[in-house]
Structures are given as structure tokens and as C-alpha cells.
TORKOL-4160 file (C-alpha; in steps of 0.2 Angstrom, whole numbers, padded with zeros to 4 digits, m for minus):
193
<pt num="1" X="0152" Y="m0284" Z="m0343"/>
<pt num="2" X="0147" Y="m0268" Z="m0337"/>
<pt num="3" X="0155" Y="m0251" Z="m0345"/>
<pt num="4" X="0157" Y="m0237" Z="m0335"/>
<pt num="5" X="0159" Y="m0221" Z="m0348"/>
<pt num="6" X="0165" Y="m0205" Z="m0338"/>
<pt num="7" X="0158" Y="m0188" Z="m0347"/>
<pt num="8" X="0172" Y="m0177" Z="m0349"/>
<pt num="9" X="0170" Y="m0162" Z="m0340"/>
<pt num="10" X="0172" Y="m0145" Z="m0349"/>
<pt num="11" X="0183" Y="m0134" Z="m0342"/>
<pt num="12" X="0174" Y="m0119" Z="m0351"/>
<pt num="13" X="0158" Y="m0117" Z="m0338"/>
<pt num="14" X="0171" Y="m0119" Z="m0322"/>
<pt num="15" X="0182" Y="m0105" Z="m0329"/>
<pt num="16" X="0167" Y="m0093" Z="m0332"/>
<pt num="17" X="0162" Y="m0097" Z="m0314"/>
<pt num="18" X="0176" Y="m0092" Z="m0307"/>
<pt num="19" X="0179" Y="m0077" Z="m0316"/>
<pt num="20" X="0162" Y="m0072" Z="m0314"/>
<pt num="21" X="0165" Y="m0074" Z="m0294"/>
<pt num="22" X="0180" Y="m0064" Z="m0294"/>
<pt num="23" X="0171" Y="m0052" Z="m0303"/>
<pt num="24" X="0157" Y="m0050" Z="m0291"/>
<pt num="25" X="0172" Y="m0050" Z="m0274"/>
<pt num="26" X="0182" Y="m0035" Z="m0282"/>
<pt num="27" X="0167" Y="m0027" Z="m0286"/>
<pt num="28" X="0159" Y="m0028" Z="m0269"/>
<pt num="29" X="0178" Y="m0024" Z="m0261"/>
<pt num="30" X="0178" Y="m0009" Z="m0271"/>
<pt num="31" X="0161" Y="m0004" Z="m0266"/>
<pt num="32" X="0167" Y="m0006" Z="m0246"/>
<pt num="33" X="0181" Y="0005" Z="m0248"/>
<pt num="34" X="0173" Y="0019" Z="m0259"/>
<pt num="35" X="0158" Y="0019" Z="m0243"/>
<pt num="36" X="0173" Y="0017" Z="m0229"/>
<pt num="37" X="0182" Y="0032" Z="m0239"/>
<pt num="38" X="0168" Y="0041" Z="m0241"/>
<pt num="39" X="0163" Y="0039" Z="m0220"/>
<pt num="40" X="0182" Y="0045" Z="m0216"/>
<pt num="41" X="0179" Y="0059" Z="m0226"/>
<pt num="42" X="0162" Y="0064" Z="m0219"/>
<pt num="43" X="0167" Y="0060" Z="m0201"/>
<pt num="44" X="0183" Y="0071" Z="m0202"/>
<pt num="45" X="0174" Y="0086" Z="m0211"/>
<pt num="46" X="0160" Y="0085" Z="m0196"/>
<pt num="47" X="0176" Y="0082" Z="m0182"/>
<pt num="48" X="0185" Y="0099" Z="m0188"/>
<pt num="49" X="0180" Y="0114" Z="m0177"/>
<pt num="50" X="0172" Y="0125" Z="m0190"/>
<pt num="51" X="0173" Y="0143" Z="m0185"/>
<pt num="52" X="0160" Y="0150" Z="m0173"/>
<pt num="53" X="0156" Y="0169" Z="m0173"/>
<pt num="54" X="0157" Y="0174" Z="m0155"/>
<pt num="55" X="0140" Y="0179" Z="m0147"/>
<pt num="56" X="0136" Y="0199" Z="m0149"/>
<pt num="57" X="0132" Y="0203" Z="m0131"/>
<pt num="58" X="0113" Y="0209" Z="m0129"/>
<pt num="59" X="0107" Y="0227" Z="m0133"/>
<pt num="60" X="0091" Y="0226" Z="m0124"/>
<pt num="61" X="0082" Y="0219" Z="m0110"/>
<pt num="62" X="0063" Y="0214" Z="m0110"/>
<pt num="63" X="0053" Y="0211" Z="m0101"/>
<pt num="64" X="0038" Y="0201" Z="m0105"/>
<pt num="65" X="0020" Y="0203" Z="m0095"/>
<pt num="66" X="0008" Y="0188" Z="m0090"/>
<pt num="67" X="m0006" Y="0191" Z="m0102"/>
<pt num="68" X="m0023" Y="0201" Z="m0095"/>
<pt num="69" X="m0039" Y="0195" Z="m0100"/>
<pt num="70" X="m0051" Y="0212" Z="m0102"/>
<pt num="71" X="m0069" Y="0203" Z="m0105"/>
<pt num="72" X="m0067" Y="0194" Z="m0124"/>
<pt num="73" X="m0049" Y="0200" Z="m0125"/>
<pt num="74" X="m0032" Y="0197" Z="m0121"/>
<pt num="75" X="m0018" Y="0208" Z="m0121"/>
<pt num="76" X="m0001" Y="0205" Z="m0122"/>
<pt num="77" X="0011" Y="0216" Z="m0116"/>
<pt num="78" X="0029" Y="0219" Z="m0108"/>
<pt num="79" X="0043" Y="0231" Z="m0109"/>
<pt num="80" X="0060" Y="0234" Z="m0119"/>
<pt num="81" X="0074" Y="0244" Z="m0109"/>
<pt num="82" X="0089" Y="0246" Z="m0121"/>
<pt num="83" X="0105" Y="0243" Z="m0113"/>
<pt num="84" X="0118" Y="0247" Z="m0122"/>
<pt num="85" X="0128" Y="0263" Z="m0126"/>
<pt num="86" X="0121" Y="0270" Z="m0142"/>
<pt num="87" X="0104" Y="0273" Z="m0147"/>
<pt num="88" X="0091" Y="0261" Z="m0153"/>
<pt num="89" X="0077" Y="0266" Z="m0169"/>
<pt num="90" X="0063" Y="0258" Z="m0175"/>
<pt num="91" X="0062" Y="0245" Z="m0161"/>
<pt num="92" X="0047" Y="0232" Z="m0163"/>
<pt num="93" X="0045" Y="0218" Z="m0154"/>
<pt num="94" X="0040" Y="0201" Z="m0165"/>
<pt num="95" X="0026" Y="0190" Z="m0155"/>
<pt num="96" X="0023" Y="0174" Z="m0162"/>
<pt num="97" X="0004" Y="0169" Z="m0158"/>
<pt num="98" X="m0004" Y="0152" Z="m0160"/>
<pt num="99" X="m0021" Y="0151" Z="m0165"/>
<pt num="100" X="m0035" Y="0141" Z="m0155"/>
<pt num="101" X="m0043" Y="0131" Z="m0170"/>
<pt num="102" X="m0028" Y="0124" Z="m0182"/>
<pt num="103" X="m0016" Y="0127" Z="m0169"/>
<pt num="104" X="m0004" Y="0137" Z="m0184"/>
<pt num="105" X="0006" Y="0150" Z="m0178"/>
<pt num="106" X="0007" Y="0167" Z="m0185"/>
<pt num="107" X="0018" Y="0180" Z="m0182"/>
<pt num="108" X="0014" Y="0200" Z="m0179"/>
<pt num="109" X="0028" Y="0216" Z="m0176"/>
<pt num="110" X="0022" Y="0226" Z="m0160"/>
<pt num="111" X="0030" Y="0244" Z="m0163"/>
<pt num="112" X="0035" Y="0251" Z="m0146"/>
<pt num="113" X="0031" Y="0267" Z="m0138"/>
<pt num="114" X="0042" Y="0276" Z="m0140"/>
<pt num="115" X="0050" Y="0267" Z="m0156"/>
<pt num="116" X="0067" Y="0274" Z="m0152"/>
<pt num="117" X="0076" Y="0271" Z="m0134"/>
<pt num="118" X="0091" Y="0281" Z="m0128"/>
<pt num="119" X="0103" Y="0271" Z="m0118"/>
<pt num="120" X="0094" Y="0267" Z="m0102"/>
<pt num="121" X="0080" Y="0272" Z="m0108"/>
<pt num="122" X="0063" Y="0259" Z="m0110"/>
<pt num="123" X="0049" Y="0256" Z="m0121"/>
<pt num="124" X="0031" Y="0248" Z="m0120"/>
<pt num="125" X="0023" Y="0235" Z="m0130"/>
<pt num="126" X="0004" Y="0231" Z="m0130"/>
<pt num="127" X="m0005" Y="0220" Z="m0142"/>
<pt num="128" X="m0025" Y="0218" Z="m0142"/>
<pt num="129" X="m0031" Y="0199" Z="m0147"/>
<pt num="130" X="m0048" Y="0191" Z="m0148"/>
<pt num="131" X="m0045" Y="0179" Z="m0132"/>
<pt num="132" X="m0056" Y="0163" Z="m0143"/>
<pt num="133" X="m0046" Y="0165" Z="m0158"/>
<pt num="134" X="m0028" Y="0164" Z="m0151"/>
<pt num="135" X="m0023" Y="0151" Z="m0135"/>
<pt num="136" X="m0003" Y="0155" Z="m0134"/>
<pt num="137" X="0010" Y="0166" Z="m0134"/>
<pt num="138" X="0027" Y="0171" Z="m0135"/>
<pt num="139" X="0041" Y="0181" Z="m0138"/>
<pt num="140" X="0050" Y="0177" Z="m0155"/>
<pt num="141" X="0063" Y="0193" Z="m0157"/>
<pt num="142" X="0068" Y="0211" Z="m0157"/>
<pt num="143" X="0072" Y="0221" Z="m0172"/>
<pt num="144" X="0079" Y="0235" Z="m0176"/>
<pt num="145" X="0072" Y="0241" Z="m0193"/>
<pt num="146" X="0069" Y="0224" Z="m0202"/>
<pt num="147" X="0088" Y="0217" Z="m0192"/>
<pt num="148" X="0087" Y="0209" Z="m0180"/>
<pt num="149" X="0093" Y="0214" Z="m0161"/>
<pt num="150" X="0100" Y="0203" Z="m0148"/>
<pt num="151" X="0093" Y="0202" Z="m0134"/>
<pt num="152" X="0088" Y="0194" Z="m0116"/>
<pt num="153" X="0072" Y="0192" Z="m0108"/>
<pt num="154" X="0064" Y="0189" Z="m0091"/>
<pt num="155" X="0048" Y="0190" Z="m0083"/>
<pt num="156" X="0039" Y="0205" Z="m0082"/>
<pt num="157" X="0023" Y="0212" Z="m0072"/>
<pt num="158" X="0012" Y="0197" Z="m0066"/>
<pt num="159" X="m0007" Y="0196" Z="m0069"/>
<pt num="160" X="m0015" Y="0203" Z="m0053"/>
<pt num="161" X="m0024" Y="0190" Z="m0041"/>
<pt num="162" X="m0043" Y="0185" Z="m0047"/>
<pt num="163" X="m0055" Y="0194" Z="m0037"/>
<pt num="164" X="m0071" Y="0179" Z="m0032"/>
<pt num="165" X="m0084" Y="0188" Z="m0025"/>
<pt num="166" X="m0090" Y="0183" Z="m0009"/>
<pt num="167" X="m0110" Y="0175" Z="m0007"/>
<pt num="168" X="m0120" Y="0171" Z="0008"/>
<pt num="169" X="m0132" Y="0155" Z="0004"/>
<pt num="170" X="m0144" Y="0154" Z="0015"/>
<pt num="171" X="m0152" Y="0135" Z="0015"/>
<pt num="172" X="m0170" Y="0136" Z="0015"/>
<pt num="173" X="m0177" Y="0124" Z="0027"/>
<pt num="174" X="m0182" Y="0122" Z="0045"/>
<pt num="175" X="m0169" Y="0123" Z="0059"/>
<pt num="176" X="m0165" Y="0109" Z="0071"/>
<pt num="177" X="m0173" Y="0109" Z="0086"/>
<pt num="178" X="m0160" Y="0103" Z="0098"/>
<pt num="179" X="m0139" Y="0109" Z="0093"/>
<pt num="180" X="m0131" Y="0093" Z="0089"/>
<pt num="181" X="m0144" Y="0081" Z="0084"/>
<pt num="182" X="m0145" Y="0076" Z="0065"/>
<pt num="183" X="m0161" Y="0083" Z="0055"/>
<pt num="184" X="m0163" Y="0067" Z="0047"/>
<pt num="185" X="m0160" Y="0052" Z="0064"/>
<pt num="186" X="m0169" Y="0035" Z="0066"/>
<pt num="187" X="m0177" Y="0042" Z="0081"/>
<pt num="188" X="m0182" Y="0059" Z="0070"/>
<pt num="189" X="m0186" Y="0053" Z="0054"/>
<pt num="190" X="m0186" Y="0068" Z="0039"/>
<pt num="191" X="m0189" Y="0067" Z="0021"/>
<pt num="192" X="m0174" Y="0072" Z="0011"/>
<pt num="193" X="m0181" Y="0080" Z="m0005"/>
């Protein structure tokens, strides 16, 4: 005869699985809601208009000039007309430039002349740069003292059309005998040099 023995199972180890289950599931639900919380949060923070100063209406116009190039120079130039009602002082114009070999760009104050405008009144900028050492650029602000100075810009004064002067080559060489025939024909053979 054949006996079959049956282990008992313990009920110790499936217990411990189970809560050890049900501890991983509330802590991975907790985890979702504390993210989801955190998202709602987040999301109405970023949805809640926040308050926006209104834009201050320009003060001055400028007007920026194509740059000129003067032999191994360039210069870059334009003008500043203030346009509101009170008077502006210490005006300078900030260019950034961006330099040739690394490309970095660097940023110089161009004082005006005159540095203070009456109403109406406008201002030159000029600025004198090595042409090799600098490749681009731009207008970055307006200050008044170390403040800044709203402001809109346009186009100024554009670089005057290149002046190619004009030569006459003359073709060394002797002319054709007839007007019309080819130099160089089967029936007029030539050696092309």
C-alpha cells in the first residue's frame, strides 16, 4: 500500500505575503495622490492670472543706422529723439557687439551728443570698431543714468550704394578679318593659347 502524506502548509509565510502586498498597494496609492495633489496644485498656481504691470509707453525713438565700413573700421551709428513730455539726462545707448573669433558677445554704453534731450529734441550715437574683430551688431537698450528707458526702434539712415569703378579691357590679340566669322573655324584654324 502506498501512503500519500500531505505537508501541512503554514499559514505564517502566506499571512506575511499578504500584508507585505498590502503594504506595497497603500504605499504606491499614497504616492499617486500625493503626485496628483501636488500636479492640481502646480497647475492652478500656473492657470491664475498673476498680475501684469501694464507696459510704460516709450520715451524715445531710435533710430538705428546700417553700419559704414571706413577702410579697417566700422562704425555704428544712429539716432535717439526723445518723445515724451519731460526732459531726458545722461542718455547712452547700450550696443551689444558680437566678436568675430569666439563668437561671445560683449556689451559697450555709447553716451549721446548731446547726453541730455529736451522734448522733441534728438541725439547722435557713433561707435568706432576694428571691422576683423567684431561681425554683428545690435541694439540692447536705453538708459537713463544706470535705469533703464523704454523705447521703440526703426530703421535709420542706410549705407550708401557701393561705388565699382568702371575698366576698359582691351584683349590683346589680332582682330577678325571678316565681322562675323569665328577666329578659331574649321576652315580658319587658330591656336588658343
Amino acid at each position: 500500500m502506498i501512503e500519500i502524506h500531505e505537508e501541512k502548509r503554514s499559514v505564517g509565510p502566506m499571512v506575511l505575503a499578504g500584508v507585505a502586498a498590502l503594504l506595497v498597494t497603500t504605499l504606491i496609492f499614497g504616492g499617486y495622490t500625493l503626485l496628483r495633489r501636488r500636479h492640481a496644485e502646480t497647475s492652478a498656481a500656473l492657470s491664475t492670472p498673476a498680475v501684469v504691470e501694464a507696459p510704460k509707453p516709450p520715451k524715445a525713438l531710435v533710430l538705428v543706422d546700417d553700419a559704414m565700413l571706413q577702410g579697417p573700421n566700422t562704425t555704428i551709428g544712429g539716432t535717439v529723439k526723445n518723445t515724451s513730455n519731460e526732459k531726458l539726462q545722461q542718455l547712452s545707448v547700450e550696443l551689444e557687439l558680437k566678436r568675430r573669433k569666439d563668437g561671445v558677445a560683449e556689451t559697450r554704453l555709447v553716451s549721446l551728443t548731446p547726453a541730455d534731450l529736451d522734448p522733441g529734441q534728438e541725439g547722435r550715437y557713433s561707435l568706432e570698431v576694428r571691422a576683423q574683430d567684431y561681425g554683428a551688431a545690435r541694439l540692447a537698450g536705453v538708459k537713463v543714468g544706470a535705469s533703464p528707458l523704454p523705447y521703440i526702434s526703426a530703421q535709420g539712415q542706410k549705407r550708401p550704394p557701393e561705388r565699382l569703378e568702371s575698366k576698359t579691357v582691351t584683349v590683346g590679340g589680332r582682330p577678325s578679318g571678316k565681322r562675323g566669322e569665328f577666329l578659331n573655324s574649321p576652315d580658319n584654324p587658330a591656336r588658343v593659347p
